[in-house]
C-alpha positions in Angstrom: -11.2 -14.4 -11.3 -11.8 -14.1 -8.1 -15.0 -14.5 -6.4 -16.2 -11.8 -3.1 -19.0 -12.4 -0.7 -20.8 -7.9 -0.7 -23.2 -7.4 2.0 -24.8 -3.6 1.9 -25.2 -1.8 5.6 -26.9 0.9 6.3 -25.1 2.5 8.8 -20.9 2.4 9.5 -21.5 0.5 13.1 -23.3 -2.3 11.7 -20.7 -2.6 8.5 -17.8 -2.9 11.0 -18.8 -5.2 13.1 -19.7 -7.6 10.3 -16.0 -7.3 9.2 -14.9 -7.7 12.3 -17.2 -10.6 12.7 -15.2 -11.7 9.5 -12.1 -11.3 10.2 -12.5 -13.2 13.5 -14.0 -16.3 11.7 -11.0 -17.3 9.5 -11.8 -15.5 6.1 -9.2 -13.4 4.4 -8.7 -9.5 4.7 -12.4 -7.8 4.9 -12.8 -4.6 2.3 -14.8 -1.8 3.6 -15.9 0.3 1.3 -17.8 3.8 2.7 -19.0 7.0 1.3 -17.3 8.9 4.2 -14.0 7.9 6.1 -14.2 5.8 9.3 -11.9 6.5 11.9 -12.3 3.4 13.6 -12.0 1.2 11.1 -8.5 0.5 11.6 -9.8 -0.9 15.2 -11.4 -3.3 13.3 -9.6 -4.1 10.1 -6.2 -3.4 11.8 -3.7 -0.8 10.9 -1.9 -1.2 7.5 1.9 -1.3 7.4 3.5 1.4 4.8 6.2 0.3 2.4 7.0 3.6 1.3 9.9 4.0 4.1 11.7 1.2 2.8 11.5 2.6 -1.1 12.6 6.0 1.1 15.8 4.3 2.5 17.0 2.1 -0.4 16.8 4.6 -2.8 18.6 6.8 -0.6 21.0 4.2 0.1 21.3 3.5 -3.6 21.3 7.4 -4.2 24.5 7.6 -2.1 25.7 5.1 -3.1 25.9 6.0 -7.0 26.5 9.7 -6.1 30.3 8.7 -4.5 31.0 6.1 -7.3 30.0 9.1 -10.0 32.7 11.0 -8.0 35.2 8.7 -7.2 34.8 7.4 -10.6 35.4 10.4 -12.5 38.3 11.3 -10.1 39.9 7.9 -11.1 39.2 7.9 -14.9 40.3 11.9 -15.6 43.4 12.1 -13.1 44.1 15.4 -12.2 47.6 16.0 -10.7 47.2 16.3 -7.0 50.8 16.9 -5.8 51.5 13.6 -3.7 47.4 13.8 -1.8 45.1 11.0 -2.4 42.6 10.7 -6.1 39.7 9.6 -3.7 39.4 11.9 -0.8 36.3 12.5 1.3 35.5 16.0 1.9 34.8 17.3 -1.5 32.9 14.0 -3.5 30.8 14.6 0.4 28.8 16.9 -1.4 27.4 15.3 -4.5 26.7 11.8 -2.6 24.8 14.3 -0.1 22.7 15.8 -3.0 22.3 12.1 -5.0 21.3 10.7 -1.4 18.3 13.2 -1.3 17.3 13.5 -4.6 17.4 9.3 -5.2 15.5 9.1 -1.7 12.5 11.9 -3.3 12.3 9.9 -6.6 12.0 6.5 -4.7 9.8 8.5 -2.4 7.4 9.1 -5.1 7.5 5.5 -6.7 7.0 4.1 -3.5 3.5 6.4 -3.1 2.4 5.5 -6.4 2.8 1.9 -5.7 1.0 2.3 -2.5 -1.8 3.8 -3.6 -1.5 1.3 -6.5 -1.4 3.2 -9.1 -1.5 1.9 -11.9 -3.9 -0.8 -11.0 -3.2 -3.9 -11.8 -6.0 -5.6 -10.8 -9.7 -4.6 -10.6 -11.3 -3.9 -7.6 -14.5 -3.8 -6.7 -16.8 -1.3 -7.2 -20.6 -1.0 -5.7 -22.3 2.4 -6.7 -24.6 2.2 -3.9 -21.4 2.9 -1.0 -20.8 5.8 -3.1 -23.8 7.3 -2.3 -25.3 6.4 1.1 -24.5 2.4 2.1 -21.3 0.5 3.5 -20.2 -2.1 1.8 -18.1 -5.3 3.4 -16.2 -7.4 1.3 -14.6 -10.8 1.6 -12.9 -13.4 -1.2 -14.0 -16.3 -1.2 -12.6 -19.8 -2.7 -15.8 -21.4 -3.5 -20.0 -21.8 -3.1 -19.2 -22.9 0.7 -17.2 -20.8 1.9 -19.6 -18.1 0.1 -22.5 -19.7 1.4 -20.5 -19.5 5.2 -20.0 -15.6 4.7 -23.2 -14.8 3.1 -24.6 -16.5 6.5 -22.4 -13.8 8.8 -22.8 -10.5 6.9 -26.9 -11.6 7.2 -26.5 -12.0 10.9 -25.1 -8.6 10.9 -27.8 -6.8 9.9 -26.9 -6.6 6.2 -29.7 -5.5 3.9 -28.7 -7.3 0.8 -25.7 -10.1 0.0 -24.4 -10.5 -3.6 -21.8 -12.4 -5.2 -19.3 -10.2 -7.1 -16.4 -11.3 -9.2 -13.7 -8.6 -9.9 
């Protein structure tokens, strides 16, 4: 299990400076948690990278992919006579890698939203009622009592109004 340093704020200014303050002192990736959304958060935290292009393009690659082997496949299993033209021509198995490429790429599309959002979680995360209501809430993991002792020390200096030790 692991263990997080939670300091409460009482406004969004002091909250991301303290994560910033965090971040800047070695510990791993801050959590904000806030009632309302902060726009400048990302300033401070940094902007997240999205995987759900890459689940886009490989499952449109694979879509493709699958959609001209289906064709080609069939073409080459039930031979049709063609008078003296190639089994495994382009313009007509065009069509059905088009529509496999599209509808492979939506599916993985979706897939790769769910797993960014993480849905289903796998893992707990943390949960303080009170930034639900009306206070921000920094979070940081920490290994052990020092290095929780070390962050308890920064979120204080920031202003926080009260430090707990949460375990997911």
């Amino acid at each position: 299990m692991a263990t997080h340093a939670l300091g409460l704020f009482g406004t969004p200014s002091e909250a991301l400076a303290a994560a910033g303050e965090l971040k800047g002192s070695g510990f791993g990736q801050p959590s904000v948690i806030s009632p309302i959304p902060l726009e400048t958060a990302e300033e401070v935290l940094g902007e997240k990278k999205s995987v759900i292009k890459r689940f886009t393009f490989f499952g449109a690659l694979f879509g493709g992919l699958g959609g001209f082997a289906l064709a080609a496949g069939t073409a080459v299993l039930y031979v049709h006579p063609t008078g003296g033209r190639p089994i495994i021509t382009w313009p007509p198995f065009l069509i059905i890698t088009y529509e496999m490429t599209i509808l492979f790429g939506i599916l993985a599309t979706v897939i790769g939203f769910l797993v960014s959002a993480r849905f289903p979680a796998f893992r707990d995360r943390i949960y303080v009622p009170e930034a639900a209501v009306d206070k921000f809430a920094v979070a940081v993991p920490c290994e052990d009592q020092s290095v929780f002792e070390r962050a308890a020390a920064i979120l204080r200096g920031a202003g926080a109004e009260e430090v707990r030790e949460v375990t997911e």
